[in-house]
Each structure stands twice: as C-alpha cells, then as structure tokens.
Backbone of each chain as ProteinMPNN parsed JSONL, in Angstrom:
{"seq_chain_A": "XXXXXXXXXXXXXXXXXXXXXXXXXXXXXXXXXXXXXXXXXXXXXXXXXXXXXXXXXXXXXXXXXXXXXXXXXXXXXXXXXXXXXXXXXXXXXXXXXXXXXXXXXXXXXXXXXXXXXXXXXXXXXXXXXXXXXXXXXXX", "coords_chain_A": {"N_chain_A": [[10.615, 43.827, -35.951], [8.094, 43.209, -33.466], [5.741, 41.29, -33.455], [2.18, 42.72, -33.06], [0.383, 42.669, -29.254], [-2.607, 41.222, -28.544], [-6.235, 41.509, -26.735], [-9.167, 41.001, -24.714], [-11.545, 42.397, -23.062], [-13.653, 41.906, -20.482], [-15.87, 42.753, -18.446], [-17.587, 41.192, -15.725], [-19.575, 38.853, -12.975], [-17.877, 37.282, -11.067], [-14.766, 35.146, -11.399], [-12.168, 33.154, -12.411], [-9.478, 32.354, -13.0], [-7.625, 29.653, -15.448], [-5.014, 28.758, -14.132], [-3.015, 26.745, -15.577], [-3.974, 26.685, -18.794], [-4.984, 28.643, -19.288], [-7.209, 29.745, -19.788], [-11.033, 30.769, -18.971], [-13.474, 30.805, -16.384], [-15.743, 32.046, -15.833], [-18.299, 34.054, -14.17], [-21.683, 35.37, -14.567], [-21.168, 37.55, -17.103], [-20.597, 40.186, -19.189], [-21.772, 42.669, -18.615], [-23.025, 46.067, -18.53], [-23.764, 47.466, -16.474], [-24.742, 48.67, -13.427], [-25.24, 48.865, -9.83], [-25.151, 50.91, -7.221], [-23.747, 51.184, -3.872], [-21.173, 49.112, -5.829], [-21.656, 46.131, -6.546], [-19.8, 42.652, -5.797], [-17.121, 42.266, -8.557], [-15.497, 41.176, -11.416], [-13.021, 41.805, -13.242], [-11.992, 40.805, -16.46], [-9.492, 39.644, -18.507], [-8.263, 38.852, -21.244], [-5.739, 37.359, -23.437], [-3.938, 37.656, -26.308], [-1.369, 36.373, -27.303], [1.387, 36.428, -29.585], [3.576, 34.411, -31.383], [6.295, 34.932, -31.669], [6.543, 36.776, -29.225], [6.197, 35.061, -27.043], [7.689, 33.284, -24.213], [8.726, 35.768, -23.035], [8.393, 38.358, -21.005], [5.433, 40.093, -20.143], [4.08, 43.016, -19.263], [0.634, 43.686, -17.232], [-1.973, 45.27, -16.704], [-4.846, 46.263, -14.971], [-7.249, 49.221, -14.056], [-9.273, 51.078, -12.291], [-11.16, 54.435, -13.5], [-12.601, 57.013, -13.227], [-15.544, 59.488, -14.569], [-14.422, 61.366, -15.13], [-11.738, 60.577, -15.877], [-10.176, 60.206, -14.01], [-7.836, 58.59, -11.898], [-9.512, 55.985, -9.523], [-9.473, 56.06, -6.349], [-9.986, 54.859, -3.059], [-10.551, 55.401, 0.48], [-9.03, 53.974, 3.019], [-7.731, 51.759, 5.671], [-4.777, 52.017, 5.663], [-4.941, 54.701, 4.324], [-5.119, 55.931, 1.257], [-6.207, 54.218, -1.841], [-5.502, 52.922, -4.509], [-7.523, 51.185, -6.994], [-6.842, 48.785, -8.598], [-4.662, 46.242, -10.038], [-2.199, 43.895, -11.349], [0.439, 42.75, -13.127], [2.652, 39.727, -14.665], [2.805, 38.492, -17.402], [3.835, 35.858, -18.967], [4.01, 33.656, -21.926], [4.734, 30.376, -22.553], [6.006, 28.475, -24.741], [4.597, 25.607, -26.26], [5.234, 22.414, -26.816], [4.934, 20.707, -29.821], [3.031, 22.395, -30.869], [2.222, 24.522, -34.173], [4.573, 27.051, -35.33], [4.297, 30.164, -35.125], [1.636, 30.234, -33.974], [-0.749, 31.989, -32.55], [-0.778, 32.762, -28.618], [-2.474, 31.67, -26.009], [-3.324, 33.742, -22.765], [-4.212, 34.448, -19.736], [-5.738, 37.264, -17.601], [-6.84, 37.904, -14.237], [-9.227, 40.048, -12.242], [-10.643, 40.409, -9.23], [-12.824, 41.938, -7.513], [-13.982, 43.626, -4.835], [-16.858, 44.492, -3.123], [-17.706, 48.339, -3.836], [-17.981, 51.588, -2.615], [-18.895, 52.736, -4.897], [-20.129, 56.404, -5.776], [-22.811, 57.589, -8.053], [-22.361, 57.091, -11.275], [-20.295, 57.949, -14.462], [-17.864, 55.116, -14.87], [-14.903, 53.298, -16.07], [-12.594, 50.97, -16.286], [-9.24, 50.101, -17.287], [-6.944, 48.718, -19.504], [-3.954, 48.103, -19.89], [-1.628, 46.448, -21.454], [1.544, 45.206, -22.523], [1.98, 46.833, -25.036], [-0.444, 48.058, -25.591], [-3.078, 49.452, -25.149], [-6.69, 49.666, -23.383], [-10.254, 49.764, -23.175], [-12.998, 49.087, -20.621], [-16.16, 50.246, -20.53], [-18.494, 51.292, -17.271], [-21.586, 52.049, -16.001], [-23.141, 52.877, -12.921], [-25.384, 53.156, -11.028]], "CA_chain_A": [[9.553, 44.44, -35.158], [7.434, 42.47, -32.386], [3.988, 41.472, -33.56], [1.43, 42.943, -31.745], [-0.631, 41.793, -28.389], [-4.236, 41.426, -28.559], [-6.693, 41.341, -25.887], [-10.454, 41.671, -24.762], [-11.478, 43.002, -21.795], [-14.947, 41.592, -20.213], [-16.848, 42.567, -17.098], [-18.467, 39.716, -14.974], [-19.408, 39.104, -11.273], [-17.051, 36.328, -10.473], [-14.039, 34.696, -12.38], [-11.247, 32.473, -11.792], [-8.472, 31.568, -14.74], [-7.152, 28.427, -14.439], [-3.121, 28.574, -14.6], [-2.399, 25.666, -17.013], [-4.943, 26.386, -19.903], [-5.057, 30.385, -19.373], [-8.968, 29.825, -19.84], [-11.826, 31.709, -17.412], [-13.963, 30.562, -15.839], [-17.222, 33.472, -15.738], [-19.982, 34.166, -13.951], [-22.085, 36.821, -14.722], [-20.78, 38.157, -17.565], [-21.284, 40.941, -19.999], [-22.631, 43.993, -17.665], [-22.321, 47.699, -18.457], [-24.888, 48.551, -15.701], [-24.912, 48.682, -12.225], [-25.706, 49.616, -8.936], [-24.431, 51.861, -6.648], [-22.151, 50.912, -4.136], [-21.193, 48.163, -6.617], [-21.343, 44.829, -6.102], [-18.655, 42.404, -6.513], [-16.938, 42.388, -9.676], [-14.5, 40.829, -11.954], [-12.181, 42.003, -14.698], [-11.441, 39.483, -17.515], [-8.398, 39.935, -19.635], [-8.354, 37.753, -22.354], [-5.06, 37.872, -24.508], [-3.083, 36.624, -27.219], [0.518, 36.933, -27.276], [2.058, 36.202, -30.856], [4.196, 33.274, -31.206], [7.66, 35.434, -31.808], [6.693, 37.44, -28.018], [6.244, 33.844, -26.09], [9.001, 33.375, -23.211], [9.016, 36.831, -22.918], [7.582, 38.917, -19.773], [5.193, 41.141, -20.778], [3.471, 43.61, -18.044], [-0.445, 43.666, -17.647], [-2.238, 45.979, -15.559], [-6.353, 46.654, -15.174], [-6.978, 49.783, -13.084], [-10.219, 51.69, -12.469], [-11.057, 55.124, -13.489], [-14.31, 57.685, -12.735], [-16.171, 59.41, -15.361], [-13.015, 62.43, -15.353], [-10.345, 60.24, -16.358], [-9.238, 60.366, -13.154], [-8.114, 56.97, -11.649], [-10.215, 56.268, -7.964], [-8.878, 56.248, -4.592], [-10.96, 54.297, -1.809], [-10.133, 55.496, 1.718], [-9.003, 52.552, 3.838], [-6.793, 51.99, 7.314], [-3.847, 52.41, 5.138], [-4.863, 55.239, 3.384], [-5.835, 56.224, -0.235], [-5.541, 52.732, -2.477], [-6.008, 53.344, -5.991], [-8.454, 49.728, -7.373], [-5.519, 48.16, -9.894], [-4.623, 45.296, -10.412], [-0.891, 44.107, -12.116], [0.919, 41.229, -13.032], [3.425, 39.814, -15.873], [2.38, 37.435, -18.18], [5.083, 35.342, -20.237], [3.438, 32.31, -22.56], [5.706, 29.41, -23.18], [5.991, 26.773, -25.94], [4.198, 24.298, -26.187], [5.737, 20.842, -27.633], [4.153, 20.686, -31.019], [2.578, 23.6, -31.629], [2.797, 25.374, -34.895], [5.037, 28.268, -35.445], [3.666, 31.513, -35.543], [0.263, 30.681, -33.941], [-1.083, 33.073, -30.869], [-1.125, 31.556, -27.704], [-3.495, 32.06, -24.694], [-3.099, 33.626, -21.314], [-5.37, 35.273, -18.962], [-5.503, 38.115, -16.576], [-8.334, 38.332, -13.738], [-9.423, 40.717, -11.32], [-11.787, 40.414, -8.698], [-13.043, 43.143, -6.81], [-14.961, 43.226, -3.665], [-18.036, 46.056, -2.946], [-17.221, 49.166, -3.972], [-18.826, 52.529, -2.214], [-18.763, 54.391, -5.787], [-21.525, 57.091, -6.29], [-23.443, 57.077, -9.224], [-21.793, 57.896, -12.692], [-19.512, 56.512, -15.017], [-16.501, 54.912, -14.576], [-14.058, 52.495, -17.101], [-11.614, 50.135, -16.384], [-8.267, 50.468, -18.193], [-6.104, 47.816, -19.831], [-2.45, 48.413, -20.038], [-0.989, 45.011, -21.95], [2.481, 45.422, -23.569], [1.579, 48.25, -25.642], [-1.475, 48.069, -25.531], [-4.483, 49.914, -24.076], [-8.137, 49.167, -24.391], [-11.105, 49.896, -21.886], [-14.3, 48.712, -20.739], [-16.942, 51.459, -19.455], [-19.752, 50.563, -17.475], [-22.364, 53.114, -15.472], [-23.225, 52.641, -11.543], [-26.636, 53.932, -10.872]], "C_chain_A": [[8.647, 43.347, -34.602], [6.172, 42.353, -32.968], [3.039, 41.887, -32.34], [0.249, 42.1, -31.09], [-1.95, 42.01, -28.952], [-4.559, 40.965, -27.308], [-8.061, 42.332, -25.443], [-10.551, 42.037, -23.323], [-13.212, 42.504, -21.751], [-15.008, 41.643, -18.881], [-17.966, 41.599, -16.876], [-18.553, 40.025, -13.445], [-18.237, 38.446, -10.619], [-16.155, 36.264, -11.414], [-13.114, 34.475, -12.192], [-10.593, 31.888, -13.204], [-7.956, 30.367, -14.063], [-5.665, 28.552, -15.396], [-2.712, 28.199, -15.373], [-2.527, 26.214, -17.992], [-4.983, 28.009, -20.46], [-6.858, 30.204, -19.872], [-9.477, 29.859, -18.563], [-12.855, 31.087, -17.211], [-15.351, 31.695, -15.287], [-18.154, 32.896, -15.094], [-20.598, 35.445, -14.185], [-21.71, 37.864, -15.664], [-21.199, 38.79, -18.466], [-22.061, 42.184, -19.293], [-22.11, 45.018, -17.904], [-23.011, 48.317, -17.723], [-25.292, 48.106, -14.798], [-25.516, 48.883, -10.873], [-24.64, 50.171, -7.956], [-24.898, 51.878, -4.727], [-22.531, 49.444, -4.921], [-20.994, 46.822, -5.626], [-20.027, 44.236, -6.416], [-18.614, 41.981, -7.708], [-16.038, 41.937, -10.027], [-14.001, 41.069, -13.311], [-11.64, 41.275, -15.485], [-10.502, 40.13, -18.187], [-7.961, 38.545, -20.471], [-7.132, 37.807, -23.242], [-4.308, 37.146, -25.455], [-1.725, 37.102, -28.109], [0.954, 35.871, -28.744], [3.128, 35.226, -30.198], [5.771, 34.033, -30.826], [7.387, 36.526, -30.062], [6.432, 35.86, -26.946], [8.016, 33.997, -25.255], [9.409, 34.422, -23.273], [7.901, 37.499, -21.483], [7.166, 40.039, -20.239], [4.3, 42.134, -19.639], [1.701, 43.695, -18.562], [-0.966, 44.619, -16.661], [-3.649, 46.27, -15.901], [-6.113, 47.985, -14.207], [-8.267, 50.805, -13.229], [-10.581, 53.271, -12.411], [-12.362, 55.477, -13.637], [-14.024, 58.388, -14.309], [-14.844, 60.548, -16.214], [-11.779, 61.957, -15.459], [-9.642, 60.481, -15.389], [-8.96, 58.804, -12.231], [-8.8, 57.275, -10.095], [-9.5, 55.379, -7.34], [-10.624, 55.847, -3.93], [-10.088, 54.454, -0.54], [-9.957, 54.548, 2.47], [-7.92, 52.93, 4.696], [-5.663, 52.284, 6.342], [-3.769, 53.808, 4.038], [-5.574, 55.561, 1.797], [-5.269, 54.766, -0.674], [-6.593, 53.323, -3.766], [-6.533, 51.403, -5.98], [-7.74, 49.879, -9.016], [-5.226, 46.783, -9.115], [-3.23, 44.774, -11.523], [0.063, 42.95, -11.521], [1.901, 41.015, -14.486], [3.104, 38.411, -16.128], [3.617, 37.392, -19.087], [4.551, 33.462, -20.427], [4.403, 31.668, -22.846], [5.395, 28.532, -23.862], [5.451, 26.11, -26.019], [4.718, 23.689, -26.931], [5.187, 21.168, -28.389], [3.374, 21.672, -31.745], [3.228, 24.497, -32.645], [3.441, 26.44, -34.604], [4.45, 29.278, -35.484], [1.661, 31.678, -35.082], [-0.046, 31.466, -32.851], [-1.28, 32.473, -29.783], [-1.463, 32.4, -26.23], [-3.104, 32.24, -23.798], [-4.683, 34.931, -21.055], [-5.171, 36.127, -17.677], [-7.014, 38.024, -15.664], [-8.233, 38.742, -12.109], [-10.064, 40.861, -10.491], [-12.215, 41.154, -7.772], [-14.223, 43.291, -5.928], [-16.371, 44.376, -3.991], [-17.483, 46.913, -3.012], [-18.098, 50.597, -3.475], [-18.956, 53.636, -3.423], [-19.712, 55.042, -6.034], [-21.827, 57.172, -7.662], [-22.859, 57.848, -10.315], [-21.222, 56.51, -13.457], [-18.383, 56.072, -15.081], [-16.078, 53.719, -15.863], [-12.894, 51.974, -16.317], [-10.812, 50.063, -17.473], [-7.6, 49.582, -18.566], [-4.707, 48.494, -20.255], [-1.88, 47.065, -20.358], [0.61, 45.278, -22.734], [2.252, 47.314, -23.889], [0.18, 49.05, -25.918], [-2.29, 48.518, -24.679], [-5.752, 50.192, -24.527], [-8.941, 49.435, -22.686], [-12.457, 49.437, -21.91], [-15.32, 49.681, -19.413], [-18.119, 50.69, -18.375], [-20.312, 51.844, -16.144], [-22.862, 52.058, -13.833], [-24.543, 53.544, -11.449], [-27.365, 53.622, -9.166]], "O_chain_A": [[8.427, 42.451, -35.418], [5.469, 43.364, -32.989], [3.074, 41.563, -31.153], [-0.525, 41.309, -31.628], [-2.255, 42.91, -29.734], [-3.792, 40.261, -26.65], [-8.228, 43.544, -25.578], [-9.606, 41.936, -22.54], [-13.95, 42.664, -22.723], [-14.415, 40.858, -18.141], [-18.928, 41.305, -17.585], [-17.995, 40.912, -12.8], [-17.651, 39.008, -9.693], [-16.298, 37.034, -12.364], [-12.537, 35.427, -11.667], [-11.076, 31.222, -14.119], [-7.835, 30.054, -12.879], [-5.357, 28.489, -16.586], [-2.003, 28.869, -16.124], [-1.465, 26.505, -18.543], [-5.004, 28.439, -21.613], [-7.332, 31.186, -20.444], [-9.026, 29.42, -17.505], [-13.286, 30.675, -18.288], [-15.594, 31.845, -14.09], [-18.708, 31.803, -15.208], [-20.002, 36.504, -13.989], [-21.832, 39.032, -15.293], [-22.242, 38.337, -18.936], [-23.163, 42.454, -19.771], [-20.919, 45.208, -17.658], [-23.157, 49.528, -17.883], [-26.133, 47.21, -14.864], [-26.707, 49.153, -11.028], [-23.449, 49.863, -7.975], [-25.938, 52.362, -4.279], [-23.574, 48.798, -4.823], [-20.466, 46.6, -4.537], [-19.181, 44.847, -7.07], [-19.581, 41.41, -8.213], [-15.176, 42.012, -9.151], [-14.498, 40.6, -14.335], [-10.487, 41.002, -15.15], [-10.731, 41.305, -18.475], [-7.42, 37.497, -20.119], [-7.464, 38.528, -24.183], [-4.099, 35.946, -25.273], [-1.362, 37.808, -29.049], [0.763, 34.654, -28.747], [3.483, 35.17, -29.02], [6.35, 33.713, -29.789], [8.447, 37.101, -29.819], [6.696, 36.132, -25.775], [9.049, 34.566, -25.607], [10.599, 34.461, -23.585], [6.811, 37.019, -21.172], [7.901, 40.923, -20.68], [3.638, 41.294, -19.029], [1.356, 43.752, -19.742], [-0.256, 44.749, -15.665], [-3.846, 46.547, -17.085], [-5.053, 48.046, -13.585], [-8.329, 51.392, -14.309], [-10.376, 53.711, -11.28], [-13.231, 54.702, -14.036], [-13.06, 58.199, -15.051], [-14.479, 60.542, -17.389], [-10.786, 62.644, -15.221], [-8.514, 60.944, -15.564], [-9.894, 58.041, -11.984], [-8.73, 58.365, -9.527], [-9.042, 54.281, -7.657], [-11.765, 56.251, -4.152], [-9.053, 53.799, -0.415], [-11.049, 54.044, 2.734], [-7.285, 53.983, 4.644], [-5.796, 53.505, 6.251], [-2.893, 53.99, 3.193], [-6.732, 55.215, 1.559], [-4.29, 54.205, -0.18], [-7.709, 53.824, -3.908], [-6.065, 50.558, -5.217], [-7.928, 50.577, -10.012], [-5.494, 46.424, -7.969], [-3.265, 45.341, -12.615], [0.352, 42.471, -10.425], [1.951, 41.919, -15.321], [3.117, 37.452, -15.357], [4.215, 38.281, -19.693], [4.617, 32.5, -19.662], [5.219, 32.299, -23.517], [4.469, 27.768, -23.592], [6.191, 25.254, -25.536], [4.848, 24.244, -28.022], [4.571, 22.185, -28.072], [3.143, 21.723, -32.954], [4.278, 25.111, -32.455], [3.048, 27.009, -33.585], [3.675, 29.107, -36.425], [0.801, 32.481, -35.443], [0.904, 31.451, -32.068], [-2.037, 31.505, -29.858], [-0.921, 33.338, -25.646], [-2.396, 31.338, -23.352], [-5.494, 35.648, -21.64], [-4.472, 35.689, -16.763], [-8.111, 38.063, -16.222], [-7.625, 38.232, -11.168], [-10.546, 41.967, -10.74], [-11.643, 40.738, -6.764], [-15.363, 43.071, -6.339], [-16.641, 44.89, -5.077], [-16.455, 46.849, -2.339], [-19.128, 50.676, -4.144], [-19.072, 54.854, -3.282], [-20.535, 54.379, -6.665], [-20.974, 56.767, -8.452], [-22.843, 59.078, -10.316], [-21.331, 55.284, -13.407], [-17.626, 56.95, -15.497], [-17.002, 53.308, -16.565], [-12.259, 52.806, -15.668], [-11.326, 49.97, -18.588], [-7.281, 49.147, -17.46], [-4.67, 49.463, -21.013], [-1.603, 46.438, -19.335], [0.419, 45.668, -23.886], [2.33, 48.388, -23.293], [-0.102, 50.186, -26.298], [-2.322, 48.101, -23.521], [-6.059, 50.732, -25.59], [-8.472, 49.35, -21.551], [-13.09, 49.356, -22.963], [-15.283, 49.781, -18.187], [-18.57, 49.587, -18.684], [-19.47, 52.433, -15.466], [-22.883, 50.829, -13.761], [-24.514, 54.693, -11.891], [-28.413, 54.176, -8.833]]}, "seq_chain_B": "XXXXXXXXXXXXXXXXXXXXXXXXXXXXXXXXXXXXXXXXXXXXXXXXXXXXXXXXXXXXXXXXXXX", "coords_chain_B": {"N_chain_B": [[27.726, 23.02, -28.418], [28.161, 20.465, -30.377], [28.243, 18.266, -29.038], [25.246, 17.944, -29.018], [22.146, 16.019, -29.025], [19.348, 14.481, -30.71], [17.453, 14.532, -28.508], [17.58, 16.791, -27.336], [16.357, 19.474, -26.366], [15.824, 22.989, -28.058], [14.899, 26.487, -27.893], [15.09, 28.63, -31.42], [16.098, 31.206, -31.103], [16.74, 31.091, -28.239], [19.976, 31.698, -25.755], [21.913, 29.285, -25.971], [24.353, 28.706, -25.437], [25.082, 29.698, -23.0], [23.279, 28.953, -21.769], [23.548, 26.368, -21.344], [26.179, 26.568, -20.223], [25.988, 27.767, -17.816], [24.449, 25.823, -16.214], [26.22, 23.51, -16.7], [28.262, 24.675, -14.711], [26.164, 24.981, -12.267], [25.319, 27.135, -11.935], [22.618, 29.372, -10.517], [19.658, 30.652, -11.535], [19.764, 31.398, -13.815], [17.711, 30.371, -15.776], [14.201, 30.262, -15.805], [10.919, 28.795, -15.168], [7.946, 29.657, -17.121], [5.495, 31.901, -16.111], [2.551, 31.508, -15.024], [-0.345, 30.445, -17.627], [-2.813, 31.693, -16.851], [-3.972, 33.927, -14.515], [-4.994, 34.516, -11.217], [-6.663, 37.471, -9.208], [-7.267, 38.691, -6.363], [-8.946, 41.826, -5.114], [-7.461, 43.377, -2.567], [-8.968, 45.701, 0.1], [-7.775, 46.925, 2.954], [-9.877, 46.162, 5.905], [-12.177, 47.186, 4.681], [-14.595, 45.774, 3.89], [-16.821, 45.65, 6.116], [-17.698, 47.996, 6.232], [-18.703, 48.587, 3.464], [-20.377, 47.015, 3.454], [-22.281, 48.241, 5.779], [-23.087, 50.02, 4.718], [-24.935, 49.627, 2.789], [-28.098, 49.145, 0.635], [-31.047, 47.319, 2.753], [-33.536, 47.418, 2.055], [-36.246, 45.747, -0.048], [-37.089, 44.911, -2.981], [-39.622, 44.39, -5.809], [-38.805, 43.936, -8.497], [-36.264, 43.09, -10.411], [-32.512, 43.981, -9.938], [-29.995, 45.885, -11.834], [-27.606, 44.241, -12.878]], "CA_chain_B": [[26.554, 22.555, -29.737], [28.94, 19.425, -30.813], [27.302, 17.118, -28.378], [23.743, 17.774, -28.568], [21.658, 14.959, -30.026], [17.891, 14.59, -31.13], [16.695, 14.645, -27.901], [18.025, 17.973, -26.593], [14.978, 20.547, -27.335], [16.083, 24.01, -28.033], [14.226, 27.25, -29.314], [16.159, 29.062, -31.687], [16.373, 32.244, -30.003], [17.703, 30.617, -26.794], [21.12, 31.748, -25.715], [22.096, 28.151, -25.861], [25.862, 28.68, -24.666], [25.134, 30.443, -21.707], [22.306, 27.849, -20.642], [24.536, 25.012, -21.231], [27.344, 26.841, -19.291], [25.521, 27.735, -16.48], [23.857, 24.185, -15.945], [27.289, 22.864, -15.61], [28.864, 25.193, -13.573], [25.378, 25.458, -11.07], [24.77, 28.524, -11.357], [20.846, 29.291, -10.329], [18.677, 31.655, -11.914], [19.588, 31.588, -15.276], [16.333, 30.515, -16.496], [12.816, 30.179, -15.132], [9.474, 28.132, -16.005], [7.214, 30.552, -17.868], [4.437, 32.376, -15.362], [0.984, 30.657, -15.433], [-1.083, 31.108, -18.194], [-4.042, 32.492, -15.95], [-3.269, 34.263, -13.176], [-6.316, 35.044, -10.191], [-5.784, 38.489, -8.193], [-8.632, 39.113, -5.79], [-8.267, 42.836, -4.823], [-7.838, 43.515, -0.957], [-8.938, 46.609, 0.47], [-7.797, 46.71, 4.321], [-10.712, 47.228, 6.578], [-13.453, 47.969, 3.783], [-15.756, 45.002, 3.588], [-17.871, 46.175, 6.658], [-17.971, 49.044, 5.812], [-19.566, 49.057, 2.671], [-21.586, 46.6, 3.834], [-23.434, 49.112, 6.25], [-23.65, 51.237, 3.689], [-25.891, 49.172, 1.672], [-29.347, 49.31, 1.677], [-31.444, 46.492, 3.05], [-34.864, 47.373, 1.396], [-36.581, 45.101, -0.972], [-38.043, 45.81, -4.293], [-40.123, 43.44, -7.024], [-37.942, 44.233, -9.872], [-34.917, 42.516, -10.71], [-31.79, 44.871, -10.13], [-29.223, 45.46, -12.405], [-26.032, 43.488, -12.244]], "C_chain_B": [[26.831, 21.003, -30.228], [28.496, 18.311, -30.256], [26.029, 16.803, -28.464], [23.207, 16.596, -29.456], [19.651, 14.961, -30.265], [16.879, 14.864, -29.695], [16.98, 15.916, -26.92], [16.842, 18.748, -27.654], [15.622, 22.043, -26.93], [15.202, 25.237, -28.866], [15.39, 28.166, -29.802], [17.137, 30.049, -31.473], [16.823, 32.372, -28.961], [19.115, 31.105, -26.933], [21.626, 29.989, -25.536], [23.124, 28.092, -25.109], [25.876, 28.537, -23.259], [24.547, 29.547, -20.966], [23.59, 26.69, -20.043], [25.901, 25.237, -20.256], [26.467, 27.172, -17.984], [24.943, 26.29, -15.654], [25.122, 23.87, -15.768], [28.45, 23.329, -15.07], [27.442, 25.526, -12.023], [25.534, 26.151, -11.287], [23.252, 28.499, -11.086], [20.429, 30.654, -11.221], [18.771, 32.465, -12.725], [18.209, 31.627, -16.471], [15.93, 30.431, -15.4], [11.589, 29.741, -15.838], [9.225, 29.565, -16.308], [6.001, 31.237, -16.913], [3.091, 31.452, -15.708], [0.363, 31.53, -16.653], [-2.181, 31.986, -18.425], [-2.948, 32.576, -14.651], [-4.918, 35.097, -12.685], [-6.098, 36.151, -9.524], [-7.476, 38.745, -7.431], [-8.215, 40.643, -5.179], [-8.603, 42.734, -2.884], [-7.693, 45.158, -0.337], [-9.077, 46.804, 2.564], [-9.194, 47.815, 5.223], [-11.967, 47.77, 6.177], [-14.732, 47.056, 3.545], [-16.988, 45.271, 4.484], [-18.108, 47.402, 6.687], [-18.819, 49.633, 4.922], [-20.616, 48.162, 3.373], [-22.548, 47.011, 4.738], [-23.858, 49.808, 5.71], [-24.942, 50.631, 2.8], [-27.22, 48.754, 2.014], [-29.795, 47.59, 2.019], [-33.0, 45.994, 2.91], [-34.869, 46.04, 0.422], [-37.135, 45.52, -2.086], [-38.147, 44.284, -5.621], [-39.668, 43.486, -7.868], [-36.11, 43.904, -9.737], [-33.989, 43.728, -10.548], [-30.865, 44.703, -10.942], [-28.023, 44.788, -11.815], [-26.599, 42.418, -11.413]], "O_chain_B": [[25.85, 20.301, -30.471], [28.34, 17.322, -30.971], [25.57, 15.711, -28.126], [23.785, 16.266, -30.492], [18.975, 15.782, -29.646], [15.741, 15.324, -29.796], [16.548, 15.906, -25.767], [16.553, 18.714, -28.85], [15.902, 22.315, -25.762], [14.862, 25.147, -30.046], [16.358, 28.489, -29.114], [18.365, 30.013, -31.55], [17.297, 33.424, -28.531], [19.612, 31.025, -28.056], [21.507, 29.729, -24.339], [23.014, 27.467, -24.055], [26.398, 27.694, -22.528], [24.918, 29.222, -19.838], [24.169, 26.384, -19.0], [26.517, 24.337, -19.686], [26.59, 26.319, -17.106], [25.201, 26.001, -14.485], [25.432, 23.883, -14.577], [29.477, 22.664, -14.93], [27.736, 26.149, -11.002], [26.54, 26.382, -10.617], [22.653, 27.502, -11.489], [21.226, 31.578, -11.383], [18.348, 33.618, -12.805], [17.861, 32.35, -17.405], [16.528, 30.455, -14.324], [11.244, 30.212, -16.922], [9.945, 30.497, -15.95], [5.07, 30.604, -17.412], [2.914, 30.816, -16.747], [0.43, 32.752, -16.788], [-2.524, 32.675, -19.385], [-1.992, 31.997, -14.134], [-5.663, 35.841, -13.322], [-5.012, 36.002, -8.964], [-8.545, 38.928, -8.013], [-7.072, 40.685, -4.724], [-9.526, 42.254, -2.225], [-6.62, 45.758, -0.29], [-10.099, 46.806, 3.25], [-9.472, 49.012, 5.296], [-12.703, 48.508, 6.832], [-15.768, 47.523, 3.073], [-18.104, 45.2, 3.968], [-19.013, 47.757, 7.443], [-19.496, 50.646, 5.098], [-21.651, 48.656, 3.82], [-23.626, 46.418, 4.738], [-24.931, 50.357, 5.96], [-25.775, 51.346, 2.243], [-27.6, 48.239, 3.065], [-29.055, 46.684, 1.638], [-33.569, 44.969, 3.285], [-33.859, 45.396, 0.139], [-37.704, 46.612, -2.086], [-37.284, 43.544, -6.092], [-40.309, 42.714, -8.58], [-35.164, 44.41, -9.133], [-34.523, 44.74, -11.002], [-30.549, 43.525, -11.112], [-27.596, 44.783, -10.661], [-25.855, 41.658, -10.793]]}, "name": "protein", "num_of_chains": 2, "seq": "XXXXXXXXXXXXXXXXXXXXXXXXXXXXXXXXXXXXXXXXXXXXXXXXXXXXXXXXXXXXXXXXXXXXXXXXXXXXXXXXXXXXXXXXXXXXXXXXXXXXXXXXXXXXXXXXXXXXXXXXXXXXXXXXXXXXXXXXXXXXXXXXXXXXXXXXXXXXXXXXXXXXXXXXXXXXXXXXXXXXXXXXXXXXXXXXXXXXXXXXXXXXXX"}
C-alpha cells in the first residue's frame, strides 16, 4: 500500500514556485478575508510526496467553489470557464538522499480579479487522494 | 545486468531490462526527466481583465481594506 500525500493549502496575493527547489515564493499571505470583486490572488499548494510515490505522476488540481458547494463559472468571450487550475506533479531522486524521507514539490495558482459577490467561497485541493480546502469570505 | 559496474545508478523499482533495451535499440520515450518540482499557472480568463476593472470602485476611504 502507497504511503500517503500530504499537503497545505495557503492563500496569498502573489506567488511564484521555483521549479528546481519546489519552494514559494509569497506575498501576502495568510488571508481569509476579502473584498468584493476580489483582488488578485494566489493558491499555494505545498506537498509532500513519500519517498516510495517519487517518479511517479501524481494529478493535482485547485478549483474554486461558492458558499453552495457549487464550483463558479465566470462568463467570458468563450463562454462559462469554471476558475481551476491542474497539473501533474512527479518528484524525483535526489543523489544522496535518505530512503524513505518526503520530498518537496509545489503547486501555484494565480488568479487575476474576480467579479464574485459577497459570500463565501473555498478553494478545493484534489492531490492524489487527497482533498483538503481553504475557505475564505469576500465582503 | 552482467555488465553494469559501480557507476551505473539504478533505482530498484526501475524496469531495468526494458531501459537498457530500449537505449540500445533508440527507441524514444521510454523514460522522461521528472516534472519540475514547482510548477507556476497564472489563470487566464479571455477578455475579463477590463472588465472587472470597470467594475471596481474608484472611491477612497481612510481605513486600510482587507486583503
């Protein structure tokens, strides 16, 4: 049986991972409280993939949902666009590193102005098997 | 396996055979580096940046806002 992923989930304004290192780069972070339409925003995914799931592709996905568990749709020239975000993370080896220790990658989302009216909405993590959320209110 | 020597790095879980046979017959796209360990996605919504941005107000107010 696969040990399981871990992973945090942090809202910020900005945030840029850097490829190599899988470490973020924040600005602004830590906010459960907004304004309304939102500013821009960024979804941190923080995770740590067990040594025995490395060189493996594992799916990641953020994706934003209103206060009814319903995911949101923004009207644009193309249509309805659900605000997601989705990608596959697979950690490799490092030379020397112990056996069995957890090893770092990073997911990040950055999300322009958003026209959402005031309530509450959550962002969803979908990692492996994993799902974990971070709420935050728009006023 | 009979050839390899100290400086061939393998993990143990590797199909080893298969690598080693594909490498010297060329084949491609047997393996692949590993994805970055960070990955950046900026979201793009066609068409929506001036948009909200008329929407938003342009008042001022003495009190810090959130966010």
């Amino acid at each position: 049986m696969a040990s399981p992923v871990e992973a945090h989930l942090v809202l910020c304004d900005a945030a840029v991972s850097d490829p190599s290192s899988g470490k973020v780069h924040m600005l602004g972070a830590g906010w459960s409280l907004t304004s309304s339409p939102t500013p821009p925003q960024a979804v941190v995914v923080l995770m740590k993939i067990p040594w025995d799931r490395s060189n493996t592709p594992l799916p990641v996905q953020v994706q934003l949902y209103d206060g009814d568990g319903k995911p949101v749709e923004i009207s644009t020239q193309d249509g309805l666009v659900a605000i997601t975000g989705q990608g596959t993370v697979e950690a490799g080896r490092p030379a020397g590193v112990p056996a069995g220790v957890m090893l770092d990658a990073s997911f990040v989302l950055n999300v322009g102005p958003l026209p959402l009216p005031p309530g509450r909405y959550e962002w969803r993590l979908t990692f492996a098997e994993l799902e974990q959320c971070a709420p935050f209110t728009a006023r | 396996m009979a050839d390899m020597d100290v400086d061939d790095f393998f993990e143990e879980d590797e199909p080893i055979e298969k690598i080693r046979h594909a490498f010297d017959h060329g084949e491609r796209g047997v393996t692949a580096p590993p994805t970055p360990r960070g990955q950046t996605q900026y979201l793009r919504l066609p068409g929506y940046a001036l948009r909200v941005a008329e929407n938003l107000s342009e008042s001022t107010a003495n009190k810090l806002l959130p966010h």
